[in-house]
C-alpha positions as CSV (number, residue, x, y, z in Angstrom):
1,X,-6.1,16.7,-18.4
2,X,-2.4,15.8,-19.9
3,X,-0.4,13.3,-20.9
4,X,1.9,14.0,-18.9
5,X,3.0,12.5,-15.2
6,X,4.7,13.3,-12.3
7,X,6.6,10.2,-10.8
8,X,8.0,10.5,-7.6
9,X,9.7,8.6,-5.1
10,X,12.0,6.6,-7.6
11,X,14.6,4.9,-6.2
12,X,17.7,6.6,-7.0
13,X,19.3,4.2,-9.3
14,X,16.5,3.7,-11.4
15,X,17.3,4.6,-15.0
16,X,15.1,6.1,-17.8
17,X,14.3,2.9,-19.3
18,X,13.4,1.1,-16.3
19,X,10.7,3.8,-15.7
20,X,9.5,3.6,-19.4
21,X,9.3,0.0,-19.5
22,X,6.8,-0.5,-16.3
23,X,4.6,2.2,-18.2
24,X,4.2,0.1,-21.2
25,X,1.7,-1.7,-19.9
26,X,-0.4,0.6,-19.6
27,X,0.7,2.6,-22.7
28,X,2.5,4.0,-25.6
29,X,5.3,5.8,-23.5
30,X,6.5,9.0,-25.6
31,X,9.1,10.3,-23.5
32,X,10.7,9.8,-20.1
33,X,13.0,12.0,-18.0
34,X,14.5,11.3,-14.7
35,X,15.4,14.4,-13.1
36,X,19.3,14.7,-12.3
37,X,20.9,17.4,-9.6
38,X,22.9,19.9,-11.6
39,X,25.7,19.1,-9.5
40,X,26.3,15.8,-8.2
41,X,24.3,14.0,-11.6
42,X,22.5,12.0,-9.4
43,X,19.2,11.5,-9.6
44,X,16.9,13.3,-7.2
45,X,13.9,10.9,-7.0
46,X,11.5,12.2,-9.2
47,X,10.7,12.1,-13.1
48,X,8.4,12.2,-15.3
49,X,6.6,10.3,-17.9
50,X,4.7,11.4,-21.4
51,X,1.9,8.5,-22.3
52,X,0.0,8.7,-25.6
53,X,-3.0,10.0,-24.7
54,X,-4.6,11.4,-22.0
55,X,-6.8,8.7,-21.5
56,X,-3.5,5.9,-20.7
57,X,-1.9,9.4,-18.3
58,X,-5.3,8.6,-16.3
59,X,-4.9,4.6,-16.3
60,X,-1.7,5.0,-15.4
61,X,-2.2,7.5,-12.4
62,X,-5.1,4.9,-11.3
63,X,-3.9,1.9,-11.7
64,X,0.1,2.8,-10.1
65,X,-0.2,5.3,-7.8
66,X,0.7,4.3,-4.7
67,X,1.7,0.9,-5.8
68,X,4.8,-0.8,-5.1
69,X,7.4,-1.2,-8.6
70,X,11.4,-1.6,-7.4
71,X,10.9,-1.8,-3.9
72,X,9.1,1.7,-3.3
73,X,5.7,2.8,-3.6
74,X,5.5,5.4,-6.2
75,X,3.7,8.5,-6.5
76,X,1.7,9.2,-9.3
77,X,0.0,12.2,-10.6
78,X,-0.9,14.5,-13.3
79,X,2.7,16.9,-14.1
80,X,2.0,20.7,-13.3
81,X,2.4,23.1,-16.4
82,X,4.5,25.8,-14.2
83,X,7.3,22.6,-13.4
84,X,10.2,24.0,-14.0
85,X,11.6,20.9,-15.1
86,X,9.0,20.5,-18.0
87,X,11.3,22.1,-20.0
C-alpha cells in the first residue's frame, strides 16, 4: 500500500490547489503535483496526490474513483513506484 495516488483524467486547466482541496475531505493532503509537458507547460491530464496515511490513499481511491469532480470523472488509483514522474 502507499500514500500515494495516481489521478487521471484532470481537466486541463485544473491547478494544484484545486486537486488538493477536493482531497481534503478525505485527508491531510501532503503534496500535489500536476504533471506539465516539458514543452508546451501545459498540463497533460494526470497528477498525483500524497495523503497522510495509507489508510485516507485507500478512502480516497474508494470513495472518488470514478466519480465526477469539475466536470470529468476522475481516475483514481494507487501511484506505481517505477513512475517516472515520482521524482
Amino acid at each position: 500500500m502507499s500514500r500515494k495516488l495516481y489521478v487521471g483524467n484532470l481537466p486541463y486547466n485544473l491547478t494544484p490547489e484545486q486537486l488538493g482541496e477536493i482531497f481534503t475531505k478525505i485527508g491531510t493532503v501532503e503534496k500535489v503535483r500536476i504533471i506539465l509537458d516539458h514543452l508546451t507547460q501545459y498540463s497533460k491530464g494526470f497528477g498525483f496526490v500524497e495523503l497522510g496515511d495509507e489508510a485516507q490513499a485507500a478512502a480516497a481511491i474508494a470513495q472518488m474513483h470514478d466519480q465526477e469532480y469539475f466536470g470529468r470523472r476522475l481516475k483514481i488509483s494507487y501511484a506505481r513506484d517505477s513512475d517516472r514522474t515520482s521524482r
